[in-house]
DRENGURO-521856 format. One record per atom (N, C-alpha, C, O, CB): x, y, z; atom name. Coordinates in nm, 4 decimals. Glycine has a CB too. Layout:
! DRENGURO-521856
<r><east>X</east><north>Y</north><up>Z</up><name>CA</name></r>
...
END
This chain:
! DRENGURO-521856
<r><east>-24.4720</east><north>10.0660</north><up>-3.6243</up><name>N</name></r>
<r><east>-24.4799</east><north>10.1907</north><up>-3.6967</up><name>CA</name></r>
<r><east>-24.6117</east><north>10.2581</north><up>-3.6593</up><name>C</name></r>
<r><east>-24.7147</east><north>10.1908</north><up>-3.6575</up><name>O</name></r>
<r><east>-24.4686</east><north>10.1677</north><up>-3.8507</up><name>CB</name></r>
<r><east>-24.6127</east><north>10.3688</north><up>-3.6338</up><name>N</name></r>
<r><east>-24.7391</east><north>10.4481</north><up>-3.5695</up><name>CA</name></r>
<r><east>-24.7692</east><north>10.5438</north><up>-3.6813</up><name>C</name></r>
<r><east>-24.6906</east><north>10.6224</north><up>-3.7342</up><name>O</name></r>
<r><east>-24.7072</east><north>10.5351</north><up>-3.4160</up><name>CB</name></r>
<r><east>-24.8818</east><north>10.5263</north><up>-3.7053</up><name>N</name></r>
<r><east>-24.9362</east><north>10.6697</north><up>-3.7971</up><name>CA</name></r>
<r><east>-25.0100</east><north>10.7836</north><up>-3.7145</up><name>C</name></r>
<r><east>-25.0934</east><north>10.7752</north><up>-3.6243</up><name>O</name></r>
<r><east>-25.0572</east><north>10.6240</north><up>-3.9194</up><name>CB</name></r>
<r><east>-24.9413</east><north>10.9105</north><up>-3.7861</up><name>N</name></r>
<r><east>-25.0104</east><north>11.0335</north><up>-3.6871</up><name>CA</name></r>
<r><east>-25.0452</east><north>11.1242</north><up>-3.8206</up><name>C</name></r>
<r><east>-24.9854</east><north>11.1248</north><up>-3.9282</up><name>O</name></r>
<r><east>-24.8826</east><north>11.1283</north><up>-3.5471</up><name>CB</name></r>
<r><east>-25.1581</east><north>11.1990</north><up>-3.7811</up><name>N</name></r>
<r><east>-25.1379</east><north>11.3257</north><up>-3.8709</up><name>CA</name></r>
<r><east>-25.1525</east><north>11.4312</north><up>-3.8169</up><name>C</name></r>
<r><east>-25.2104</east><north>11.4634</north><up>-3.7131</up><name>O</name></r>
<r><east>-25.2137</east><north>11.3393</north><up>-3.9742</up><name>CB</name></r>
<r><east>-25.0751</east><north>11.5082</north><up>-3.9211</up><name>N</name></r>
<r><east>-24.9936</east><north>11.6597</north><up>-3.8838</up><name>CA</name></r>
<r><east>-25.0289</east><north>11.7425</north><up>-3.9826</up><name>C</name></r>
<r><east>-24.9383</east><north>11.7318</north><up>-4.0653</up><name>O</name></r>
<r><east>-24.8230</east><north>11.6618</north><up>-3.8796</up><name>CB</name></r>
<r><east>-25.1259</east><north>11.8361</north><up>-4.0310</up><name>N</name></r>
<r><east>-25.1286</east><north>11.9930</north><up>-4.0895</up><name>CA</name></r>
<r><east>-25.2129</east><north>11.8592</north><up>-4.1883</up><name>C</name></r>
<r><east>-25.1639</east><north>11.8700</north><up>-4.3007</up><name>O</name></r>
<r><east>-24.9486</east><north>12.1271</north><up>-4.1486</up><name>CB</name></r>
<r><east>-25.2991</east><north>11.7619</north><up>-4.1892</up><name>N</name></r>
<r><east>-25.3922</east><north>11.7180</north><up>-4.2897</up><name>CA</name></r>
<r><east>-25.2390</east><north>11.6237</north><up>-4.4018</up><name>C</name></r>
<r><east>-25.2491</east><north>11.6040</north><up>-4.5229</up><name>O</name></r>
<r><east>-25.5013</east><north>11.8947</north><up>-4.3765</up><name>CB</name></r>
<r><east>-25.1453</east><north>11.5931</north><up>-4.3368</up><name>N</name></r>
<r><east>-25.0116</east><north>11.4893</north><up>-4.4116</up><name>CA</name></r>
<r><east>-25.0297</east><north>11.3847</north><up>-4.3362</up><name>C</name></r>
<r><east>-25.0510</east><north>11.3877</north><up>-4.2150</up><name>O</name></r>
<r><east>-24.8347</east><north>11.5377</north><up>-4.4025</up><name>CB</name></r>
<r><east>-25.0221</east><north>11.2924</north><up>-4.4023</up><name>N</name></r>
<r><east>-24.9704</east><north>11.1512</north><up>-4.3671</up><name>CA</name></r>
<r><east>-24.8566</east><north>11.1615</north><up>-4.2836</up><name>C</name></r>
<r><east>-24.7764</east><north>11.2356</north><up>-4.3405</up><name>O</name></r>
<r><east>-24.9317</east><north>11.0672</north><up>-4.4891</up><name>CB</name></r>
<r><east>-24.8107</east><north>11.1207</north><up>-4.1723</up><name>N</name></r>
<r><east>-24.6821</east><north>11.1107</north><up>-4.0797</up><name>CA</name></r>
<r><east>-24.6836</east><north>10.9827</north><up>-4.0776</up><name>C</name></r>
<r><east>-24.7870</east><north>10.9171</north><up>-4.0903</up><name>O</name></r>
<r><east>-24.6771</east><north>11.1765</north><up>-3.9322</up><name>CB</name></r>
<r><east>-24.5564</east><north>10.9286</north><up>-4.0597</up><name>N</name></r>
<r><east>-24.5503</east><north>10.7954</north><up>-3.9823</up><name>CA</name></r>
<r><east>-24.3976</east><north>10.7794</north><up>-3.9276</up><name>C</name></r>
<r><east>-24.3021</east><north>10.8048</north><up>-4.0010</up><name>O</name></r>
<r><east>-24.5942</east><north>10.6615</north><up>-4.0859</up><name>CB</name></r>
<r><east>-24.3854</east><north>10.7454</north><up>-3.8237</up><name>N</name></r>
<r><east>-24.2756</east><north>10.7265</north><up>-3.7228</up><name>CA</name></r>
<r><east>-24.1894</east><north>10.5679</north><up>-3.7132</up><name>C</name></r>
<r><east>-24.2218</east><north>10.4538</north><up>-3.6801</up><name>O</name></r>
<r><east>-24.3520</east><north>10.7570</north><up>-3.5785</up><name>CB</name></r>
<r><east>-24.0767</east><north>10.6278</north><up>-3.7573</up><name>N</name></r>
<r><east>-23.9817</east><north>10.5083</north><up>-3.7802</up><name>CA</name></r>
<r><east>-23.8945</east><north>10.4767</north><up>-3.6984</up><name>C</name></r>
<r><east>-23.8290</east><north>10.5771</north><up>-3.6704</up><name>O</name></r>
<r><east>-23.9136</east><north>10.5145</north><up>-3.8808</up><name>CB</name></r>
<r><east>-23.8538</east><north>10.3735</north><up>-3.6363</up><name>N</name></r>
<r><east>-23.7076</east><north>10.3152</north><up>-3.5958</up><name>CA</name></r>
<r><east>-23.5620</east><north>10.2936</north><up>-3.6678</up><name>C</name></r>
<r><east>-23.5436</east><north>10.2326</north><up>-3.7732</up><name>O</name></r>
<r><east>-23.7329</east><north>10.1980</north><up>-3.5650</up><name>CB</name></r>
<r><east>-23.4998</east><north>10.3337</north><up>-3.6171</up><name>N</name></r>
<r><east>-23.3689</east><north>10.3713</north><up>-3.7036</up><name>CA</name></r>
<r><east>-23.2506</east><north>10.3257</north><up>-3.6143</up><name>C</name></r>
<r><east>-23.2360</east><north>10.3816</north><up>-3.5056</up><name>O</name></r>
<r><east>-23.3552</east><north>10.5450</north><up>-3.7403</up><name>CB</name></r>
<r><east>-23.1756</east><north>10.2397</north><up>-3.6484</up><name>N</name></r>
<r><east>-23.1042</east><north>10.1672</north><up>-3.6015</up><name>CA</name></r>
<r><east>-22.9677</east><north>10.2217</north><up>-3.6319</up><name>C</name></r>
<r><east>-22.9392</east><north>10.1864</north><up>-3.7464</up><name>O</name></r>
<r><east>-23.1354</east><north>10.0466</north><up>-3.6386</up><name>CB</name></r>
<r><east>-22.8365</east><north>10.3182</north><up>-3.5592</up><name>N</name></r>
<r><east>-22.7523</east><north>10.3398</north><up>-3.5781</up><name>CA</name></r>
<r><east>-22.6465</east><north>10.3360</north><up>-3.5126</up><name>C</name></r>
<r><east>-22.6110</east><north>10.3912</north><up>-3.4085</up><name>O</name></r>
<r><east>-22.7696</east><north>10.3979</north><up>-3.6090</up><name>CB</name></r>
<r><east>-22.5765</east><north>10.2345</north><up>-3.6136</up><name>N</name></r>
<r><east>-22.3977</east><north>10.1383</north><up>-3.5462</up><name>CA</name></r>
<r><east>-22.3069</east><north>10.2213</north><up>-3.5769</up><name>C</name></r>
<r><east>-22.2937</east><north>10.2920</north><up>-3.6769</up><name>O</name></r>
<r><east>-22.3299</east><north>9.9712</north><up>-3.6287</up><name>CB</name></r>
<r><east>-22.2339</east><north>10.2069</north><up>-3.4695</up><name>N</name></r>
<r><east>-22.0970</east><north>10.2652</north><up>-3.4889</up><name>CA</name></r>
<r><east>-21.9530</east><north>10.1771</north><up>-3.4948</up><name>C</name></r>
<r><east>-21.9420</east><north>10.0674</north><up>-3.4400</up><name>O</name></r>
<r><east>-22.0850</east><north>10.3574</north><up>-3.3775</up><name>CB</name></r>
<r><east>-21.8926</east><north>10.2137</north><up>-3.5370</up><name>N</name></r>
<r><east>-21.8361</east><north>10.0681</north><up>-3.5675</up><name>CA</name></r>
<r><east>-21.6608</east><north>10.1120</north><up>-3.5475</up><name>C</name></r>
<r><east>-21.6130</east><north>10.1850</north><up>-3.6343</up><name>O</name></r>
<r><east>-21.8897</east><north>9.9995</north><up>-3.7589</up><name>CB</name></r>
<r><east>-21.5813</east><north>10.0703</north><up>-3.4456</up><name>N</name></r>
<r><east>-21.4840</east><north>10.1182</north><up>-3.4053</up><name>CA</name></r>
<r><east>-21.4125</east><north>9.9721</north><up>-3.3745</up><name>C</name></r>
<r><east>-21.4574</east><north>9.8653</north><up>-3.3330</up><name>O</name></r>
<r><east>-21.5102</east><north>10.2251</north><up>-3.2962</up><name>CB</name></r>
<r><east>-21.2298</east><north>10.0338</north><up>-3.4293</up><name>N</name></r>
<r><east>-21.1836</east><north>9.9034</north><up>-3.4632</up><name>CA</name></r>
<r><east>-21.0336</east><north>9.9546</north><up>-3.4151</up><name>C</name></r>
<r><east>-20.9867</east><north>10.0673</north><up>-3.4306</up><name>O</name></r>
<r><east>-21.2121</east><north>9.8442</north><up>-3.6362</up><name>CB</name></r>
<r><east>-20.9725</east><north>9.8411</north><up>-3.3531</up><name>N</name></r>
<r><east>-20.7741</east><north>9.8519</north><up>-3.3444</up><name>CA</name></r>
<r><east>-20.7804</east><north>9.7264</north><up>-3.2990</up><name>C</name></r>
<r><east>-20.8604</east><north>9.6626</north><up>-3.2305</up><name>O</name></r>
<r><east>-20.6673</east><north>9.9787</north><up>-3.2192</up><name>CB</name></r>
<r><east>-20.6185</east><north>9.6920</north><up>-3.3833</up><name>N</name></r>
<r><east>-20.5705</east><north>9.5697</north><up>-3.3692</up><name>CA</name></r>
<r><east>-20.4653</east><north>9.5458</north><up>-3.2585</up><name>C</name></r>
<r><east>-20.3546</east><north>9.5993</north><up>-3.2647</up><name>O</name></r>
<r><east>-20.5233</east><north>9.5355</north><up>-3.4893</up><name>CB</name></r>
<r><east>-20.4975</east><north>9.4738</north><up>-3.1688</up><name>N</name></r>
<r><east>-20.3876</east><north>9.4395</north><up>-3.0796</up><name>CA</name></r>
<r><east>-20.2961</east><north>9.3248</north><up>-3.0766</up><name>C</name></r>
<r><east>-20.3271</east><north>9.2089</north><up>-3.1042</up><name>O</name></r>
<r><east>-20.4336</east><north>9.4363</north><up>-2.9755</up><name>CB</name></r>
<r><east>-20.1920</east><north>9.3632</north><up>-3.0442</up><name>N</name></r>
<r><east>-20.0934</east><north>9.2226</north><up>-3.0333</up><name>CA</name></r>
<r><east>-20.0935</east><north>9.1371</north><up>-2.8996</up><name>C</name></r>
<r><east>-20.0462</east><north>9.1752</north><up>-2.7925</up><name>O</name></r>
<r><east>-19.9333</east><north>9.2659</north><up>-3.0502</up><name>CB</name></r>
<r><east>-20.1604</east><north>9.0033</north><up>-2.9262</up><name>N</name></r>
<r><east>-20.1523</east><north>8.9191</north><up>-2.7946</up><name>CA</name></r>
<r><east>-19.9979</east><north>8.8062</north><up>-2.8242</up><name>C</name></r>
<r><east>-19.9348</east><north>8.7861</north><up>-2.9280</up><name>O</name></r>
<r><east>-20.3323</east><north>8.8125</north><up>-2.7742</up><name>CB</name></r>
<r><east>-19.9815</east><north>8.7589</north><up>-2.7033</up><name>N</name></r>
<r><east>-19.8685</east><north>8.6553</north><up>-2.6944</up><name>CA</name></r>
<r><east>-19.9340</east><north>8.5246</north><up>-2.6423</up><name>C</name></r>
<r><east>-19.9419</east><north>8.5078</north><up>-2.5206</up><name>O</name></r>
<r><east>-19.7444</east><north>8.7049</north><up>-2.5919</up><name>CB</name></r>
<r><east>-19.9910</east><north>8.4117</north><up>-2.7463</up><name>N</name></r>
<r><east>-20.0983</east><north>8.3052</north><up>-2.7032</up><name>CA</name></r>
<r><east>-20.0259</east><north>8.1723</north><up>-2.7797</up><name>C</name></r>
<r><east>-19.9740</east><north>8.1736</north><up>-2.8913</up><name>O</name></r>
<r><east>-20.2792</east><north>8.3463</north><up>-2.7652</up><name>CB</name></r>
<r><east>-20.0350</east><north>8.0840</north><up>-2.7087</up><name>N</name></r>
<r><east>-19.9896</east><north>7.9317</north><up>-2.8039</up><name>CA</name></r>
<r><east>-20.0629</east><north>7.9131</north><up>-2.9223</up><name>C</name></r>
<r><east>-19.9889</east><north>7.8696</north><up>-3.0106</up><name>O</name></r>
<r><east>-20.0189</east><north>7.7832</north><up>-2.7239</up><name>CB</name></r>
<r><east>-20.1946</east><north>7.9308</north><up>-2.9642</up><name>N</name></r>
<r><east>-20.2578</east><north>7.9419</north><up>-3.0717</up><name>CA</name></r>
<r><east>-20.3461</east><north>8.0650</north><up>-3.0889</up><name>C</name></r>
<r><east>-20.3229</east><north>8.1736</north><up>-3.0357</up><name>O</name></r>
<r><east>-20.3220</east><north>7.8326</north><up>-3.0838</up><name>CB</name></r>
<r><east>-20.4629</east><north>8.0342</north><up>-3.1784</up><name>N</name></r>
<r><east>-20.5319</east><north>8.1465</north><up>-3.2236</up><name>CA</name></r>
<r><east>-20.6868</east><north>8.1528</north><up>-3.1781</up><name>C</name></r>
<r><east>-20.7763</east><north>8.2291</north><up>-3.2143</up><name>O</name></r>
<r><east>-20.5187</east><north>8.1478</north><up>-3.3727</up><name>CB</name></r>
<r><east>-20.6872</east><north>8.0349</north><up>-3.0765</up><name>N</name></r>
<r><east>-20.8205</east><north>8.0546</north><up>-2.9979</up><name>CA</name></r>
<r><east>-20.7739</east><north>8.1087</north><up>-2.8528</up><name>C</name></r>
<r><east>-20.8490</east><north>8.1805</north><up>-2.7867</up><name>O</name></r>
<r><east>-20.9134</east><north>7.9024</north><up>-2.9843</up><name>CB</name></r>
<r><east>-20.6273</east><north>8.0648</north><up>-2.8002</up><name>N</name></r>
<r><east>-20.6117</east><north>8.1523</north><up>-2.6762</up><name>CA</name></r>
<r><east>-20.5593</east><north>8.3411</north><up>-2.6759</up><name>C</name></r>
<r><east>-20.5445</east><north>8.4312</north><up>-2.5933</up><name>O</name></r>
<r><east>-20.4949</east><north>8.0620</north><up>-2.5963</up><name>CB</name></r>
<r><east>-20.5461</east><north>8.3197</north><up>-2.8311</up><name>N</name></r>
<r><east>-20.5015</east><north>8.4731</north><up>-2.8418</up><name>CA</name></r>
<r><east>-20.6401</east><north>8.5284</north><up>-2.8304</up><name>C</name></r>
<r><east>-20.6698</east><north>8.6189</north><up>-2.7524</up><name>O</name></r>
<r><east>-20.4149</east><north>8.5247</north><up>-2.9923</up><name>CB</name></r>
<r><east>-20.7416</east><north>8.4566</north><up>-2.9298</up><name>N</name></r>
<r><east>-20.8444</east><north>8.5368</north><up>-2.8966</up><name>CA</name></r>
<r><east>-20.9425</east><north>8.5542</north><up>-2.7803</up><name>C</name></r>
<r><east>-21.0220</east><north>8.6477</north><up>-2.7703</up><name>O</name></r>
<r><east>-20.9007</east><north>8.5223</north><up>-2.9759</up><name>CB</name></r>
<r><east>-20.9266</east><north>8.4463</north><up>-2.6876</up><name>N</name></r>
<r><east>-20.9400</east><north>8.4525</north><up>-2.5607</up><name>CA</name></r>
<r><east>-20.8825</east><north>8.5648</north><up>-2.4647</up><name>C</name></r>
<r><east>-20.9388</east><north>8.6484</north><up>-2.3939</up><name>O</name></r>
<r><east>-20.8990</east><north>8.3452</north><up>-2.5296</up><name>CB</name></r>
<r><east>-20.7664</east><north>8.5394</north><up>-2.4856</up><name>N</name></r>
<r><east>-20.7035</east><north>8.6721</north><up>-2.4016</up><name>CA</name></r>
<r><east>-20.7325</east><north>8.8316</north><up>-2.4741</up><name>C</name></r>
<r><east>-20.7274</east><north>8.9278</north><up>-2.3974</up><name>O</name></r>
<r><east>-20.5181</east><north>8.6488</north><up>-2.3956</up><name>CB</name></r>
<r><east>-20.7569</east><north>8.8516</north><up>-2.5941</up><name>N</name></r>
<r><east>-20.8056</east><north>9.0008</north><up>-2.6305</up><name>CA</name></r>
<r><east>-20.9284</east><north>9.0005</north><up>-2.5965</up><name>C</name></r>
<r><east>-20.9649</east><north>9.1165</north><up>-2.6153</up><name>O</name></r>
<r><east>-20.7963</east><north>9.0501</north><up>-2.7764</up><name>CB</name></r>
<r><east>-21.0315</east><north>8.9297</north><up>-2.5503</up><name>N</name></r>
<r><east>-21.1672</east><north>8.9751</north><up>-2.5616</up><name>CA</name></r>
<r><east>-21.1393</east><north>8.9738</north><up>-2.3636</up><name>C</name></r>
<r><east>-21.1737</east><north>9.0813</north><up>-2.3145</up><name>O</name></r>
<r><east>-21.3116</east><north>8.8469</north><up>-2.6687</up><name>CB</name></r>
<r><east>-21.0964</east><north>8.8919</north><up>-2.2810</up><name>N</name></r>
<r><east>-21.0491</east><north>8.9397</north><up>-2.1498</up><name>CA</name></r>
<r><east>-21.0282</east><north>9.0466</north><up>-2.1069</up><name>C</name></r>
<r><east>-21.0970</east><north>9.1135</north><up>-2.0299</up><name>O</name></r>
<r><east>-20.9639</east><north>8.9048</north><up>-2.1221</up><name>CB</name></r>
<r><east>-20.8595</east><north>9.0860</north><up>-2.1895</up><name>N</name></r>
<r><east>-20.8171</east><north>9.2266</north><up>-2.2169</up><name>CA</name></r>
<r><east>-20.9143</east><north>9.3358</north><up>-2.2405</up><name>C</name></r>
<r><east>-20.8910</east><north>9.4479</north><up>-2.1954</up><name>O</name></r>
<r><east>-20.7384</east><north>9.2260</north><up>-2.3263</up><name>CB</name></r>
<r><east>-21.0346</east><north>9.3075</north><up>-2.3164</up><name>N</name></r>
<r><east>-21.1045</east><north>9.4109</north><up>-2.3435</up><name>CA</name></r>
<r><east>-21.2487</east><north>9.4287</north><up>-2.2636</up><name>C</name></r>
<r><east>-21.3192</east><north>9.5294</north><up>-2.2698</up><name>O</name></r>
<r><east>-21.1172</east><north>9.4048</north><up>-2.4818</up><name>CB</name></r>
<r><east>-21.2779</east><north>9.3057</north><up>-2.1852</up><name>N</name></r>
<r><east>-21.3829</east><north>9.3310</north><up>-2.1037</up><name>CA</name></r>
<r><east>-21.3163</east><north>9.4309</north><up>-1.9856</up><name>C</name></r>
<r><east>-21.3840</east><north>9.5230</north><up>-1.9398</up><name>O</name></r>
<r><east>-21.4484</east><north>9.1875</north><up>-2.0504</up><name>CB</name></r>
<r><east>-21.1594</east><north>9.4025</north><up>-1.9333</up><name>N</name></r>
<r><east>-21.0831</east><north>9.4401</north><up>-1.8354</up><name>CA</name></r>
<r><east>-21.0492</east><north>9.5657</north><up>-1.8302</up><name>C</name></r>
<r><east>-20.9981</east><north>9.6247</north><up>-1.7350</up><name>O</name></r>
<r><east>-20.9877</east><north>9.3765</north><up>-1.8310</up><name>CB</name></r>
<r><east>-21.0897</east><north>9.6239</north><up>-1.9766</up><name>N</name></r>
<r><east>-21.0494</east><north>9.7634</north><up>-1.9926</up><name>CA</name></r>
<r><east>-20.9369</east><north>9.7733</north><up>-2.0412</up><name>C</name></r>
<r><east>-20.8900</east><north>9.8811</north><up>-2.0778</up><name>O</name></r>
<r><east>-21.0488</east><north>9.8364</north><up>-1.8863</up><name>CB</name></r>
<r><east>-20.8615</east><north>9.6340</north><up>-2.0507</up><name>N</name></r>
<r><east>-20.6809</east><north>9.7046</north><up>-2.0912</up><name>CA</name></r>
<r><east>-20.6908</east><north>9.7097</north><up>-2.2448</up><name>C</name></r>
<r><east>-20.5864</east><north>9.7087</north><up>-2.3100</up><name>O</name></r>
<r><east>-20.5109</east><north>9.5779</north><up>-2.0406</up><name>CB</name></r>
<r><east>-20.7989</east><north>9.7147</north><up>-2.3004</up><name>N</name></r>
<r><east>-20.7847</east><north>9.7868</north><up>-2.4331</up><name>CA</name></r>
<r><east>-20.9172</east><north>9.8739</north><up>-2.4438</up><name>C</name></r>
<r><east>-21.0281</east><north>9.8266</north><up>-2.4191</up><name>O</name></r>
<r><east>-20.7679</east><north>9.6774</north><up>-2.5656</up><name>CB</name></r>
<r><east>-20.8963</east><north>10.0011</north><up>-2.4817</up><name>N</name></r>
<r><east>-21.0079</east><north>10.0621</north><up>-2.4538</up><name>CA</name></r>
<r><east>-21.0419</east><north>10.1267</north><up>-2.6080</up><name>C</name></r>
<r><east>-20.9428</east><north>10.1802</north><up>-2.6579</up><name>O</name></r>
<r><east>-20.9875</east><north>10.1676</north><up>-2.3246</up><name>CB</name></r>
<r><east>-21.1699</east><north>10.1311</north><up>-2.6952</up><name>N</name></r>
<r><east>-21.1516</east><north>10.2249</north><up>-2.8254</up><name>CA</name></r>
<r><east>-21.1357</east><north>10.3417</north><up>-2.8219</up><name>C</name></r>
<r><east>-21.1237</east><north>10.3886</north><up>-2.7087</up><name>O</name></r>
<r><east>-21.2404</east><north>10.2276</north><up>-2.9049</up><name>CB</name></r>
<r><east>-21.1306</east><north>10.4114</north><up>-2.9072</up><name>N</name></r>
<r><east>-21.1567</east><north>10.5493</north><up>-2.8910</up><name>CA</name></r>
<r><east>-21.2194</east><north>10.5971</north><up>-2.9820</up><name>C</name></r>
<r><east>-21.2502</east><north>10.5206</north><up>-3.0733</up><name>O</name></r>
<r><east>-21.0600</east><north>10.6216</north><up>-2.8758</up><name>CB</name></r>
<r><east>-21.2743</east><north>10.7861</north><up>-2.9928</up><name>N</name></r>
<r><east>-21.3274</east><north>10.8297</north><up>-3.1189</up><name>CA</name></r>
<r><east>-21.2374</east><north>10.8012</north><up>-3.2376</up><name>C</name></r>
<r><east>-21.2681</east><north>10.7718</north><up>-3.3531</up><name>O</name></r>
<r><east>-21.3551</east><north>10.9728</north><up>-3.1123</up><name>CB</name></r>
<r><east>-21.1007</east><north>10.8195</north><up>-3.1722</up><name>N</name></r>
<r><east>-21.0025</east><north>10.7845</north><up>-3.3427</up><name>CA</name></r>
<r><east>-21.0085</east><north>10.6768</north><up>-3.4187</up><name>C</name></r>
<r><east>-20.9953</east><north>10.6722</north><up>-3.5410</up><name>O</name></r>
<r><east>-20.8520</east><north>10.7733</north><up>-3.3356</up><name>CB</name></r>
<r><east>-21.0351</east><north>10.5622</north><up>-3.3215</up><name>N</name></r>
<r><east>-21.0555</east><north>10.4267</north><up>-3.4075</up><name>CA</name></r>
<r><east>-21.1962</east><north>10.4180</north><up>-3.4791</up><name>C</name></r>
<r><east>-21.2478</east><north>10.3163</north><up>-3.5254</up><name>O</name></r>
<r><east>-21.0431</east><north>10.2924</north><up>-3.3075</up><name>CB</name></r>
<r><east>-21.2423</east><north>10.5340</north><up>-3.4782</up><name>N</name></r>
<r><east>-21.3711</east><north>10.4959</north><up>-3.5307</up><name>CA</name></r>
<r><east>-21.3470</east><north>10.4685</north><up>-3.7084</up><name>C</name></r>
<r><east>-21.2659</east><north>10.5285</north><up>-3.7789</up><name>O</name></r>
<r><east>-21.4883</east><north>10.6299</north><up>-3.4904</up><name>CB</name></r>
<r><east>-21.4473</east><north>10.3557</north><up>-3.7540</up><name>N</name></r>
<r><east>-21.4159</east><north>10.3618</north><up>-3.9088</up><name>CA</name></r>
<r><east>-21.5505</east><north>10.3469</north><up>-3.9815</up><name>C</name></r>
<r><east>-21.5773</east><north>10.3821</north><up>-4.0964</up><name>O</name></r>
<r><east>-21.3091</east><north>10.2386</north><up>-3.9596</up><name>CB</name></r>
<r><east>-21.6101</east><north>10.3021</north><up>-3.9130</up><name>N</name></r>
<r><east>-21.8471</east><north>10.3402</north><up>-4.0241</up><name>CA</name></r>
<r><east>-21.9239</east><north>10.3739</north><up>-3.9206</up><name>C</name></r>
<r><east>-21.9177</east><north>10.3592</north><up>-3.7985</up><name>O</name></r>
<r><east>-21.9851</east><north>10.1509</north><up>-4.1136</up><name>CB</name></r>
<r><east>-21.9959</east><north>10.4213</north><up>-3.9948</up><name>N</name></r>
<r><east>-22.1424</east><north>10.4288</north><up>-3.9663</up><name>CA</name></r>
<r><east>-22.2309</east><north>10.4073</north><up>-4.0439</up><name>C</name></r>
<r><east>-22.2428</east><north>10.4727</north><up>-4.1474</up><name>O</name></r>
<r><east>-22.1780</east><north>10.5256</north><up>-3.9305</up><name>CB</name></r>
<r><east>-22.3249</east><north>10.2944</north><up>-4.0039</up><name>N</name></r>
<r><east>-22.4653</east><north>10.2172</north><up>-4.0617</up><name>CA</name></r>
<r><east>-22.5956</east><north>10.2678</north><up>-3.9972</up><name>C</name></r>
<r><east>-22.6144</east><north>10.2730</north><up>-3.8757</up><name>O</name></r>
<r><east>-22.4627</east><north>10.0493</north><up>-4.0294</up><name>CB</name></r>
<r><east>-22.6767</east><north>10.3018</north><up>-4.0850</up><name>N</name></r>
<r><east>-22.8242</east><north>10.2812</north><up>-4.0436</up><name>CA</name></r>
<r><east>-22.9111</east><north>10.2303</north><up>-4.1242</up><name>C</name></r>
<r><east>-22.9365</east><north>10.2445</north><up>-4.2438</up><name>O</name></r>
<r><east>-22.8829</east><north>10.3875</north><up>-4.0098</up><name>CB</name></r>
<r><east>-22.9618</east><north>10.1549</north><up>-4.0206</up><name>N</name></r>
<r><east>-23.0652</east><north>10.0471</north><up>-4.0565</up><name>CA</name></r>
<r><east>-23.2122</east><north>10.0441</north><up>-3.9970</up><name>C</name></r>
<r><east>-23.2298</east><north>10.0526</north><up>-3.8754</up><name>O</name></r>
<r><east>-23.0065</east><north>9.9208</north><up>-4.0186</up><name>CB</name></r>
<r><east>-23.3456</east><north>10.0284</north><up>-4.1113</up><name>N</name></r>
<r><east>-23.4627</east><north>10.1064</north><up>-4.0831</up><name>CA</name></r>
<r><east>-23.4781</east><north>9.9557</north><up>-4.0054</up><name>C</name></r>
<r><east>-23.4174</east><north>9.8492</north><up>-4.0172</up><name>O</name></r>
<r><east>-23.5809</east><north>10.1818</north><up>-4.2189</up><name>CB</name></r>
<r><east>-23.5711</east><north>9.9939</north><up>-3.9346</up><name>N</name></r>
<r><east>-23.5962</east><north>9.8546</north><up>-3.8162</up><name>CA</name></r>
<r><east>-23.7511</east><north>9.8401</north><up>-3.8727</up><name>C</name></r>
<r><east>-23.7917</east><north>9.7454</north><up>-3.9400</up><name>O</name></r>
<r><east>-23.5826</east><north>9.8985</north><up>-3.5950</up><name>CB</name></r>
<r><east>-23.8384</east><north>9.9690</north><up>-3.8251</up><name>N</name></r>
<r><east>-23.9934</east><north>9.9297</north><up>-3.8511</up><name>CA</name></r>
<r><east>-24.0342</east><north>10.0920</north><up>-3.9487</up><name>C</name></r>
<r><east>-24.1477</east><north>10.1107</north><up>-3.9927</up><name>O</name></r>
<r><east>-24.1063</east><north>9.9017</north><up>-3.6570</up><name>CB</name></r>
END
């Protein structure tokens, strides 16, 4: 955190941490529930699931310093 002053005020400069948080559920075809989730996070490094602005559902901010 840095202190400055401006017009004889106290300033001080913050970090602000802001998530976006975007979500859709996909259907995998896996023998259990660690290869399903294996294959969606594949799928999604691969691009074959991509988010979008529509899936968006929060936004958080969080003061850092």
């Amino acid at each position: 955190m840095n202190i400055t002053r401006k017009d004889e005020k106290l300033a001080l400069t913050f970090q602000i941490e802001i998530v976006e948080t975007l979500s859709n559920i996909v259907e995998v075809i896996a023998e259990d529930k660690q290869s399903a989730l294996l294959k969606a996070q594949e799928m999604y490094r691969n691009e074959q699931v991509v988010l979008y602005p529509d899936d968006f559902i929060d936004t958080k901010f969080v003061v850092l310093q």
